[in-house]
C-alpha positions as CSV (number, residue, x, y, z in Angstrom):
1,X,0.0,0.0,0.0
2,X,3.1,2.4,0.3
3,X,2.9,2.4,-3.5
4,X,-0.7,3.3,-3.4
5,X,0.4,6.2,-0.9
6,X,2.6,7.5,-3.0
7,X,0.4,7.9,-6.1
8,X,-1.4,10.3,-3.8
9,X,1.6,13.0,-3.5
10,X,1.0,14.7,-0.1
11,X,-1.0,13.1,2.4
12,X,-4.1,15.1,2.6
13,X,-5.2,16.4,6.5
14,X,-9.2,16.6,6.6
15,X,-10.6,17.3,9.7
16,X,-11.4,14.0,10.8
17,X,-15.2,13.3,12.7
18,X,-13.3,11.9,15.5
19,X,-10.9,15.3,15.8
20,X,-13.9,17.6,15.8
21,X,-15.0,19.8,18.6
22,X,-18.2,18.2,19.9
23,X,-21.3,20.6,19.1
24,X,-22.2,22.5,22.8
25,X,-25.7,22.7,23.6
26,X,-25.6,24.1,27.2
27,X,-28.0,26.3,29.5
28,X,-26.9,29.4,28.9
29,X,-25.3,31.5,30.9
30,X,-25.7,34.7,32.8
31,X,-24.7,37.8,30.1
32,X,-21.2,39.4,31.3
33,X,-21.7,42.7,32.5
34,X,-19.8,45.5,32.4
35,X,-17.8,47.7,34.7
36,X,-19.2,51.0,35.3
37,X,-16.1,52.1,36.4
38,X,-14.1,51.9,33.1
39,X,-15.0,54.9,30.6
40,X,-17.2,53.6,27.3
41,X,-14.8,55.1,24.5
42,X,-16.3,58.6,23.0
43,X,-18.1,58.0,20.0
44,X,-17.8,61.9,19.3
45,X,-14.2,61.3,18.8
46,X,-14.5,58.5,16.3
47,X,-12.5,59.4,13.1
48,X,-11.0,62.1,14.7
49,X,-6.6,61.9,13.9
50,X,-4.6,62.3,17.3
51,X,-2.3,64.6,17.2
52,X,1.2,64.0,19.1
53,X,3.7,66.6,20.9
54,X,6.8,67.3,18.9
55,X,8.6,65.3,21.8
56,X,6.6,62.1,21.6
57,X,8.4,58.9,20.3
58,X,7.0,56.9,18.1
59,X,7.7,53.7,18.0
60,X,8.3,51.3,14.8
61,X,5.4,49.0,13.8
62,X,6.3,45.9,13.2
63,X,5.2,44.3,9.8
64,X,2.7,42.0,10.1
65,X,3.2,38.3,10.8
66,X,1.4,34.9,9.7
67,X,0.5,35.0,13.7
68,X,-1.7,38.3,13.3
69,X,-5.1,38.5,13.7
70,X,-5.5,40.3,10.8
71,X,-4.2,37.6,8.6
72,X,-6.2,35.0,10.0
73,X,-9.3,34.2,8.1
74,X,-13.1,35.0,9.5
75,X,-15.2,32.1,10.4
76,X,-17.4,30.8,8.1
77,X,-21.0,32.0,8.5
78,X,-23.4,30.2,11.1
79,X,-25.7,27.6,9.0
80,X,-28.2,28.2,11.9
81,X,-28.3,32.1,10.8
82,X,-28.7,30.7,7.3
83,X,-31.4,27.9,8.1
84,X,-33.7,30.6,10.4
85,X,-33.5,32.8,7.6
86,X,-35.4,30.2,5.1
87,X,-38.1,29.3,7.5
88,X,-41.3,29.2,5.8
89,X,-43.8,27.0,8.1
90,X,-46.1,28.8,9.7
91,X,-46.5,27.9,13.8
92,X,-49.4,26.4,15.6
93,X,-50.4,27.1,19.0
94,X,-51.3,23.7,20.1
95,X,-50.6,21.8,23.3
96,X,-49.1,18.9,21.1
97,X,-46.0,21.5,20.2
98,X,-45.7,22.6,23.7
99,X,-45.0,19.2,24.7
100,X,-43.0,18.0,22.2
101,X,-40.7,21.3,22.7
102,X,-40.2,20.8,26.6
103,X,-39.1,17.2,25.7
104,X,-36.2,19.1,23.3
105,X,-35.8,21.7,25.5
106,X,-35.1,19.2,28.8
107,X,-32.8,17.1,27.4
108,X,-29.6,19.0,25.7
109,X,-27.8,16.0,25.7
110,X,-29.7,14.8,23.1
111,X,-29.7,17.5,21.2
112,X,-25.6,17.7,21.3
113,X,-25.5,14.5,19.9
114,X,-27.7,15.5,16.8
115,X,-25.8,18.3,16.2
116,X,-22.7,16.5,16.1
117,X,-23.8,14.5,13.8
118,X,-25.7,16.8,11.3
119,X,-22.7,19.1,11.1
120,X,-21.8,16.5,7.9
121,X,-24.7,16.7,6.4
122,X,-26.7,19.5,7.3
123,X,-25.1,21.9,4.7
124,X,-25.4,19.7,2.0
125,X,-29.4,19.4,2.6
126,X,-29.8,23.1,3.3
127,X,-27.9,23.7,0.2
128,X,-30.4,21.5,-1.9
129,X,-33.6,23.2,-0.4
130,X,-32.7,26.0,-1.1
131,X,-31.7,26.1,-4.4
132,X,-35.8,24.0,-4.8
133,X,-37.1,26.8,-3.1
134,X,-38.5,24.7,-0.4
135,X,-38.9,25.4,3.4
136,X,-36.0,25.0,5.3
137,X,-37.7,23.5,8.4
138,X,-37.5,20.3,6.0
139,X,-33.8,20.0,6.3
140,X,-35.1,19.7,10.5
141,X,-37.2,17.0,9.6
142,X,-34.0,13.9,9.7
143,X,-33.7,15.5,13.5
144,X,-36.7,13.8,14.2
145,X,-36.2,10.7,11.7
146,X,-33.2,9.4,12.4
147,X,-31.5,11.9,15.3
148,X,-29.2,12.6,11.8
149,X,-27.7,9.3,12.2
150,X,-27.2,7.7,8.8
151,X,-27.6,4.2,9.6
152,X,-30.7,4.8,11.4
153,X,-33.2,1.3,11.6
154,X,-36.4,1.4,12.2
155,X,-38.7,-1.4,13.7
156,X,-40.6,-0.7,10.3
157,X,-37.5,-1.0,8.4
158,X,-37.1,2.0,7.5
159,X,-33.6,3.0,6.7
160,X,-31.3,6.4,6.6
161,X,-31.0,9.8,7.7
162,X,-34.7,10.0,5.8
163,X,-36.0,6.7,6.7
164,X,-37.3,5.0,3.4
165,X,-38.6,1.7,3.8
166,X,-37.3,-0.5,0.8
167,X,-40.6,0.4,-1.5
168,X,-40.5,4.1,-1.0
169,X,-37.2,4.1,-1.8
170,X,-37.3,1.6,-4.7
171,X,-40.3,4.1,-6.4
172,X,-37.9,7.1,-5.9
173,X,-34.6,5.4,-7.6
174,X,-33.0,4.7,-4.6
175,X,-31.2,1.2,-5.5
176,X,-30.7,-1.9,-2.7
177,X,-28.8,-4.8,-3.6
178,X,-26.0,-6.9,-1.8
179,X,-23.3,-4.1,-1.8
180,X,-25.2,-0.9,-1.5
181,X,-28.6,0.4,-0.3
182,X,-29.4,4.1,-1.2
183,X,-31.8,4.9,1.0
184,X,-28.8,5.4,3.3
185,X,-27.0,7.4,0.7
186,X,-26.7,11.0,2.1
187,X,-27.2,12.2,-1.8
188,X,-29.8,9.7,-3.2
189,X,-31.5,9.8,-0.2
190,X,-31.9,13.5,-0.1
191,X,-33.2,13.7,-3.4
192,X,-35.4,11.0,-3.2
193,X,-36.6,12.6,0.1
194,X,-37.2,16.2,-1.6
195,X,-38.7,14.6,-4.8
196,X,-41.2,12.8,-2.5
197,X,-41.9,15.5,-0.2
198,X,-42.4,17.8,-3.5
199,X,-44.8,15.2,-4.5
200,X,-46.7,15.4,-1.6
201,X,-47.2,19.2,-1.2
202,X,-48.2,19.1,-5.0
203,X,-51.2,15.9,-4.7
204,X,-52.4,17.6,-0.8
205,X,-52.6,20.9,-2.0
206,X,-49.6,22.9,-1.3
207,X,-50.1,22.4,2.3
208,X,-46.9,21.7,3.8
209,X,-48.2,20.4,7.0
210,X,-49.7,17.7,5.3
211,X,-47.0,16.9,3.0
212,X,-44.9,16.3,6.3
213,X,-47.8,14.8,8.0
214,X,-48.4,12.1,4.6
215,X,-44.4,11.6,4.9
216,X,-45.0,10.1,7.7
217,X,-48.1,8.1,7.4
218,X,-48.5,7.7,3.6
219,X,-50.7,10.2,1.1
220,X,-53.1,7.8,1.1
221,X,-54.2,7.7,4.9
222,X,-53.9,11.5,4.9
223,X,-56.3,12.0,1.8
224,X,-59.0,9.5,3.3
225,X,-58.8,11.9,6.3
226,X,-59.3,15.0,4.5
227,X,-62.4,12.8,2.5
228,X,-63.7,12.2,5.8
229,X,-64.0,15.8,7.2
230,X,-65.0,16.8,3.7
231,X,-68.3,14.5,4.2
232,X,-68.3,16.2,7.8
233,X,-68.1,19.5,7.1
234,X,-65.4,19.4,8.9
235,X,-61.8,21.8,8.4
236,X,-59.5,19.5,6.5
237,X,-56.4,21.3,7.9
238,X,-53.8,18.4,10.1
239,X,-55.0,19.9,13.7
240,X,-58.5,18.7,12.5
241,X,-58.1,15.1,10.4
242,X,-58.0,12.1,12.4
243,X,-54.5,10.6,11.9
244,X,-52.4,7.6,13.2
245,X,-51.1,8.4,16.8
246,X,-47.2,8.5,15.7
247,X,-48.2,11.2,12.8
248,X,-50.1,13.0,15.0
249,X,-47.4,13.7,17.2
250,X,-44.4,14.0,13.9
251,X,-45.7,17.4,12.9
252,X,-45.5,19.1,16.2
253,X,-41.9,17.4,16.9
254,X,-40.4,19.4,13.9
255,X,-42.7,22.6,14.7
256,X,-40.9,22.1,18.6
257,X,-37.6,21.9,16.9
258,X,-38.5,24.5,14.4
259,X,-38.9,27.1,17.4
260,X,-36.0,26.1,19.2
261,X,-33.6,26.9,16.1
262,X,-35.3,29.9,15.4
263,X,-34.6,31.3,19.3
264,X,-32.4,28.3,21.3
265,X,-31.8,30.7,24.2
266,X,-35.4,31.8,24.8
267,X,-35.2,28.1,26.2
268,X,-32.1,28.2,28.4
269,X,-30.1,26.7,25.3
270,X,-26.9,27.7,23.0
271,X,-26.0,25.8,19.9
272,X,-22.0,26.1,19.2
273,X,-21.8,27.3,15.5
274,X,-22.2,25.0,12.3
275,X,-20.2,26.9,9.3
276,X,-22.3,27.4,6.7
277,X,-19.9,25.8,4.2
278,X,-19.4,22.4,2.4
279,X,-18.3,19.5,5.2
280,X,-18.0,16.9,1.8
281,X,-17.3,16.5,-2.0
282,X,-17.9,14.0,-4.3
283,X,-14.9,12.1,-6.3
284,X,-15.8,9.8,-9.2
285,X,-13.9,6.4,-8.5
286,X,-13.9,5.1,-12.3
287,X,-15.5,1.6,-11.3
288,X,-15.4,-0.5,-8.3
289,X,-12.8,0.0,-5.3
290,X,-11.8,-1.1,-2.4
291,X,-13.0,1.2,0.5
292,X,-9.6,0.9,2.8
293,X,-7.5,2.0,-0.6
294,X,-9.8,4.9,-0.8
295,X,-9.5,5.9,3.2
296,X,-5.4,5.1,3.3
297,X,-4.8,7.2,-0.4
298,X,-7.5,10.1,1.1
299,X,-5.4,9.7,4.6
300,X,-8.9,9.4,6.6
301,X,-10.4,6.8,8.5
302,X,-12.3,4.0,7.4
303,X,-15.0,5.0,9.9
304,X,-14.9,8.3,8.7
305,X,-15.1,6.9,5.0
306,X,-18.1,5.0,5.9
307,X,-20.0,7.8,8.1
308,X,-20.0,9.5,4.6
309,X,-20.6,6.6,2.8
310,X,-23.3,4.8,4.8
311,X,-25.1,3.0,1.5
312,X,-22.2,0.7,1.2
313,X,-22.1,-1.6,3.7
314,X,-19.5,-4.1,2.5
315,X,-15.5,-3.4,2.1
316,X,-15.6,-2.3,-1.6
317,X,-17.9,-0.1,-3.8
318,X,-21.0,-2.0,-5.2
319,X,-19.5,-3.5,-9.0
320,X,-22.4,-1.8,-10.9
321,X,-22.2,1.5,-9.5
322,X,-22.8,4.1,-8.2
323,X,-18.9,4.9,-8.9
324,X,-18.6,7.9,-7.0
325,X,-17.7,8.6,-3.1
326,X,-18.4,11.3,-0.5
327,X,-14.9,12.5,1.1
328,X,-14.0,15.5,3.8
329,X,-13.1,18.5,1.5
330,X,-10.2,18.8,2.4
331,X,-9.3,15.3,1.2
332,X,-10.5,15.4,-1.9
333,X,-7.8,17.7,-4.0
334,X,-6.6,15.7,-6.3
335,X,-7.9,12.0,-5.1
336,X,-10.7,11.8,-8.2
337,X,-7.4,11.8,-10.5
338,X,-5.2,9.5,-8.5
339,X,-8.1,6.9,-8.1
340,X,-9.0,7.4,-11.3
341,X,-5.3,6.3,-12.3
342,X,-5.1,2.8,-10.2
343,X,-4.6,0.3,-12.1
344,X,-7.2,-3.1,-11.3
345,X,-5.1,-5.3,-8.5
346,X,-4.2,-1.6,-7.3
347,X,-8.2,-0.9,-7.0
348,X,-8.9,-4.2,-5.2
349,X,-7.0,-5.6,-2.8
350,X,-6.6,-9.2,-4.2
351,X,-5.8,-13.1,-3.2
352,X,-5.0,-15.9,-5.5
353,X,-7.2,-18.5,-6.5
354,X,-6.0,-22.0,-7.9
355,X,-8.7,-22.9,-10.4
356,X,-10.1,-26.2,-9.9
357,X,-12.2,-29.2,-12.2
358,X,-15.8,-27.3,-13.0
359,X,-15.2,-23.8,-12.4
360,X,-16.2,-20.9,-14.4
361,X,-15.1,-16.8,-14.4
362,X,-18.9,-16.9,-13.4
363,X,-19.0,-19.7,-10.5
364,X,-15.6,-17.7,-9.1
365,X,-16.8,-14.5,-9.3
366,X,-20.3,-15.5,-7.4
367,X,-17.6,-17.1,-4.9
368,X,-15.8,-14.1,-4.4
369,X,-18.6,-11.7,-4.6
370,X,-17.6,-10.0,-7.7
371,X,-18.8,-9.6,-11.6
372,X,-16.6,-12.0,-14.3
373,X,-15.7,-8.6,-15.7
374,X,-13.7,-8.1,-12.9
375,X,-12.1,-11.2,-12.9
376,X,-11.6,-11.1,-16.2
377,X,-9.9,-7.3,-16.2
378,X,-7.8,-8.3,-12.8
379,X,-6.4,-11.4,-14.8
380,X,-6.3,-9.9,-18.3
381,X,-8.5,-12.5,-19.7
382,X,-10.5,-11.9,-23.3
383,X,-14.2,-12.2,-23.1
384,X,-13.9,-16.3,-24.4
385,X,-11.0,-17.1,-22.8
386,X,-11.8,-20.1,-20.3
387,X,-9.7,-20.6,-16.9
388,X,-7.3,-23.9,-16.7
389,X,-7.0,-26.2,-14.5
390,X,-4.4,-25.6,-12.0
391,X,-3.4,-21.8,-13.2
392,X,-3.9,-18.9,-10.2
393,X,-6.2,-16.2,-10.9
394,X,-5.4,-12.8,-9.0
395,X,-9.5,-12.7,-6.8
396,X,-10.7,-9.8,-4.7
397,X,-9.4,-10.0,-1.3
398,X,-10.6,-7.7,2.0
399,X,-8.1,-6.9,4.7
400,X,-10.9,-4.6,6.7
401,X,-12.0,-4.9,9.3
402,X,-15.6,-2.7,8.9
403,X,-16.9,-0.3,11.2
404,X,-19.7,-2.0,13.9
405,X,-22.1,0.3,12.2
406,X,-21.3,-1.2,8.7
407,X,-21.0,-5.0,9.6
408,X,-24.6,-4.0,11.3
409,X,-26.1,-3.0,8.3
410,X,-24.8,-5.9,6.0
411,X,-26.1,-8.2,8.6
412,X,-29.4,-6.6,8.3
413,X,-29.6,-7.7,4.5
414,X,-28.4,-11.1,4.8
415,X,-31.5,-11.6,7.9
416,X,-32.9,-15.1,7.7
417,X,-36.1,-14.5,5.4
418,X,-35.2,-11.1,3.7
419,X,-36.5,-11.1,0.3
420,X,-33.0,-11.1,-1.9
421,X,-31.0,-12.4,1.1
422,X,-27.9,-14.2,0.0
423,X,-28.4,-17.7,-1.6
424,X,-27.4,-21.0,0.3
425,X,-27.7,-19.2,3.8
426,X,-30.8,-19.9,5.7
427,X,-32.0,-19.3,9.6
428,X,-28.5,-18.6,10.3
429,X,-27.0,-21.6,8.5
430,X,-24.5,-21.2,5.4
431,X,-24.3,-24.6,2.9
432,X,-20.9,-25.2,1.6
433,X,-20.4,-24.9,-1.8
434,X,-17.2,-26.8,-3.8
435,X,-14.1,-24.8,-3.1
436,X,-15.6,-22.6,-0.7
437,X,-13.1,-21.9,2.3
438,X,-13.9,-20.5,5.3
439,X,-12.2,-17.1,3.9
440,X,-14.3,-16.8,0.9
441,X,-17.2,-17.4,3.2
442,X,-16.7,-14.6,5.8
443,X,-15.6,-12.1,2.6
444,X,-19.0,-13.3,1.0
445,X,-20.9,-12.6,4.0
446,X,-19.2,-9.2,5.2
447,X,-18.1,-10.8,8.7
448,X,-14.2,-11.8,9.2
449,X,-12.8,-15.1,9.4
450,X,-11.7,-15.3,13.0
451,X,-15.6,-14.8,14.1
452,X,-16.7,-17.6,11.7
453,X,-14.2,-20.1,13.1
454,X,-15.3,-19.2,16.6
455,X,-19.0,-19.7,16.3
456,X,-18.4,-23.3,14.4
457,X,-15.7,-24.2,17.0
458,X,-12.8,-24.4,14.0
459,X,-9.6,-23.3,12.9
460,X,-9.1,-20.6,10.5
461,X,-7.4,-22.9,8.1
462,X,-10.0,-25.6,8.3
463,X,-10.7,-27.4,5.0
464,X,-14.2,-27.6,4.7
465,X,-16.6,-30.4,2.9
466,X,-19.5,-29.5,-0.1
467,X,-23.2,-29.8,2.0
468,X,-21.7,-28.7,5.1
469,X,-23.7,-26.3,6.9
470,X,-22.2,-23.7,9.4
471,X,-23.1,-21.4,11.6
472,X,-23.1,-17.6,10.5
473,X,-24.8,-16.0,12.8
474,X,-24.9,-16.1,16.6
475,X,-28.7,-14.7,16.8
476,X,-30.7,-13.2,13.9
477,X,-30.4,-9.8,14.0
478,X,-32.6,-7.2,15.2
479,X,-34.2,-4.0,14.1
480,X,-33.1,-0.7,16.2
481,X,-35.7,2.0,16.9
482,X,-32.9,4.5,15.7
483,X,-30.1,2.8,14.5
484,X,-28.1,4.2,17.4
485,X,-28.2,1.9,20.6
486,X,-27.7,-1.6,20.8
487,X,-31.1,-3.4,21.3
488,X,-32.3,-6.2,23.7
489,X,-30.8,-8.9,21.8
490,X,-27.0,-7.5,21.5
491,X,-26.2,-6.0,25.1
492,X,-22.4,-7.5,25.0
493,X,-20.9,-4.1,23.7
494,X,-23.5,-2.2,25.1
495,X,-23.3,-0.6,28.9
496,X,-25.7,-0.8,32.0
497,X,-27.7,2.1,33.4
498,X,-29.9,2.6,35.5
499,X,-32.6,5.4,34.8
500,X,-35.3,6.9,38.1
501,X,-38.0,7.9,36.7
502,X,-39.8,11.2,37.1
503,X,-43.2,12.8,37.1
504,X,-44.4,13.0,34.0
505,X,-42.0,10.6,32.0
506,X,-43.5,7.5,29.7
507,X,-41.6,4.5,28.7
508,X,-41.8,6.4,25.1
509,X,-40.1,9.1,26.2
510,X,-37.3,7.6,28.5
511,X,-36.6,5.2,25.3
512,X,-36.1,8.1,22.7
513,X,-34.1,9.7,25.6
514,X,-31.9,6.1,25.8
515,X,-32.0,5.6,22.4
516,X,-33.3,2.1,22.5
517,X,-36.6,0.5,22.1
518,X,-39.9,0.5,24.1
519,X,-40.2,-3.2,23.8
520,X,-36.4,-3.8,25.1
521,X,-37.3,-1.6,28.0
522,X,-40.1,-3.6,28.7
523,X,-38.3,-6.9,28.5
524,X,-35.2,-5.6,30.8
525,X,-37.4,-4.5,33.4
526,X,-40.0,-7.7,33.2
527,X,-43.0,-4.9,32.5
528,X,-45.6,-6.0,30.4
529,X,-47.7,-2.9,29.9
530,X,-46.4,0.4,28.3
531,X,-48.1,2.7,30.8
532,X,-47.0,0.9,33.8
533,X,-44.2,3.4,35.4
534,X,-44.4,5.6,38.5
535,X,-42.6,8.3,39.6
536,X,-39.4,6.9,41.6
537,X,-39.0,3.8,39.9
538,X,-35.8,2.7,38.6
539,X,-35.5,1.2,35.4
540,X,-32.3,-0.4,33.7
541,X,-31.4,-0.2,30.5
542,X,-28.3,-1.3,28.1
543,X,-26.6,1.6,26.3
544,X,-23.8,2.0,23.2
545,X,-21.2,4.0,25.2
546,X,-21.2,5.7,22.3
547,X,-23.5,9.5,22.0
């Protein structure tokens, strides 16, 4: 890979997510007041020339240095200033938006992790509204979808910063296969999201509330309740339609966190400054790469290559495209032309592979989870030409390690029973194939090798036997209420706290404050109602160390 480096020319410095200064949102504090006893400056005298005595010195300036202030750059503008500037939505004095903003206001915490978080993408949606002339409350509304977090899971399987289930997205172009789902691409997903939301304000009348409302809960449950009022003679505005409870409570969530932006300290808060300027960029990779080439030649993270990158959940970009990847802007002078330049074993990391009696480009390539053009440009191979017996063939190989976030998300495709799933693994079980090795398994499957071994209670270099079955899985995975917090069935990474509860709290709203699910604070604590909490009890919960 020091070859690879060097290809690069200077190793590129972004500001890496880890680096960053985490977002303050604190109670604010008193304002500083001033000394009555030091003399305001005159503003009569302002432009006035002094003069000096004949005997006065006057002392050399010095020539300014790189270390002066006035050399230094001003900040960026604050994207908040930019986002209250575009709000369009009008307010609503209802109870429902009272509540919803106390819950915000009470629990900075949660906001600071939000935050943190949008500051990647925030600018980039802002940028897009705006230049659709659309409200900019709507770049609020992933705040209350996914908390910003871009691999965001919903019980209802809803994916992404915008949360698109899989048929939503599928209608608005957003692609899912093996290698990539876009509805947790921070681009196709945003489009797809402002496309739809377009849609909606066009088919419900140019009412935004409803558009946000039938975002939620689909156009058609919104339109049957305007129908239903209209045979009423009832107002068909949203404080009047009878809704699902969860919609009925979405609108007045982004209304809360629409006032809070517009005026944080008129609730006791202070947001630190987002700069109103691009976090990413986009660099065309030419074809499919290897995600840890990308990260080492961009000298960033893998983690932060993936936070960008959320739609690809394996090690490498998805064969048929999309060929293009989100990077830090300040890593991307100069990468688009130096990936663009990698030659094909440069591109992927690669093994070898001795071809045996029976196999095909095609039966390989399914083995190694890649396209026989692939192969066939790695090895240099015509279109016709056949593989011989007993020749090596350069294969794609993966050295990384992926992000828990990552492995997560691939895990949540190959789920027992999901419709594409991968073929031959079933309930947890994997059937071995001829020449299949317990490498070319785990690279198939987007887990490592060492964790396969374990959980079939064999050694890495194990020769395995066609029809066997092993075990891939430990438990089948499960769906996270935000994609955040480790749920019920994976507490082994996750830590224990304990939570008292207090007046007015629900199980809903101490499991949004957690970040996990209702039903896994139900089945810690052995409660089997949702309303059954008082005031004083302690509840215990398991919670990703990480905000």
């Amino acid at each position: 890979m020091v070859a690879l480096l060097a290809l690069a020319g200077c190793a590129h410095q972004p500001r890496s997510t880890e680096a960053l200064l985490p977002i303050s949102v604190t109670a604010t504090a008193d304002p500083v007041s001033v000394d009555p006893a030091v003399p305001a400056a005159d503003p009569a005298s302002a432009g006035e020339v002094a003069v000096l005595p004949d005997e006065a010195v006057v002392q050399p300036i010095d020539p300014p240095t790189l270390s002066d202030h006035s050399l230094v750059a001003p900040p960026a503008p604050d994207l908040f200033v930019r986002l209250r500037s575009g709000f369009k939505l009008e307010d609503a004095d209802e109870a429902i938006v009272d509540r919803e903003l106390n819950w915000y206001a009470n629990h900075p915490d949660y906001l600071e992790r939000t935050w943190s978080r949008a500051e990647q993408y925030l600018h980039y949606i802002v940028e897009q509204l705006n230049a659709r002339s659309m409200p900019l409350e709507l770049a609020l509304l992933p705040v209350v979808e996914s908390a910003f977090e871009p691999y965001a899971y919903s019980r209802a399987r809803a994916s992404g910063l915008w949360q698109f289930i899989s048929g939503t997205g599928s209608l608005y172009g957003l692609k899912q296969d093996w290698w990539y789902d876009g509805r947790r691409d921070v681009v196709a997903s945003t489009r797809a999201a402002l496309d739809y939301l377009q849609a909606l304000h066009d088919n419900l009348g140019g009412d935004w509330l409803l558009a946000i409302a039938a975002y939620n809960c689909g156009e058609g449950n919104v339109q049957r309740a305007i129908n239903r009022n209209l045979r009423l003679g009832r107002p068909t505005d949203l404080w009047h339609l009878k809704l699902p409870r969860e919609t009925r409570s979405y609108v007045p969530k982004l209304l809360a966190m629409r006032r809070i932006v517009a005026d944080p300290a008129a609730y006791g808060l202070e947001f630190s400054q987002i700069s109103d300027e691009p976090y990413f960029a986009q660099v065309a990779t030419g074809g499919q790469i290897d995600l840890q080439v990308v990260a080492e030649i961009a000298g960033i993270t893998k983690d932060d290559l993936y936070e960008l990158n959320p739609a690809f959940h394996r090690w490498a970009t998805d064969p048929t495209g999309p060929y293009s990847l989100l990077v830090p802007v300040e890593a991307a002078d100069g990468l688009e032309q130096t990936l663009l330049s990698l030659t094909p074993e440069q591109r992927m990391r690669v093994d070898r592979y001795e071809v045996s009696h029976g196999d095909t480009i095609a039966s390989i390539a399914t083995q190694y989870s890649t396209t026989p053009e692939l192969l066939r440009h790695l090895n240099n191979m015509d279109s016709k030409e056949k593989p011989v017996i007993g020749t090596v063939l350069l294969v794609p190989s993966s050295t990384i390690q992926l992000p828990e976030k990552a492995m997560r998300a691939a895990a949540l495709f190959d789920r027992p029973g999901r419709l594409g799933g991968r073929r031959g693994t079933h309930h947890g079980l994997h059937v071995v194939r001829r020449g299949d090795t317990l490498y070319a398994i785990a690279h198939r499957l987007g887990t490592d090798v060492a964790t396969l071994a374990r959980l079939n209670n064999m050694d890495v270099g194990d020769t395995l036997r066609a029809g066997q079955r092993l075990v891939v899985s430990s438990r089948a995975p499960r769906a996270e209420a935000s994609g955040t917090r480790s749920s019920a069935s994976n507490t082994g990474n996750a830590r224990q706290v304990t939570y008292t509860v207090r007046r007015g709290d629900t199980l809903y709203s101490i499991a949004r404050l957690l970040q996990v699910t209702v039903r896994d604070l139900l089945g810690w604590n052995g409660i089997s109602t949702a309303g059954a909490i008082r005031p004083g009890q302690k509840l215990v919960a398991f919670v990703n160390g990480r905000g």
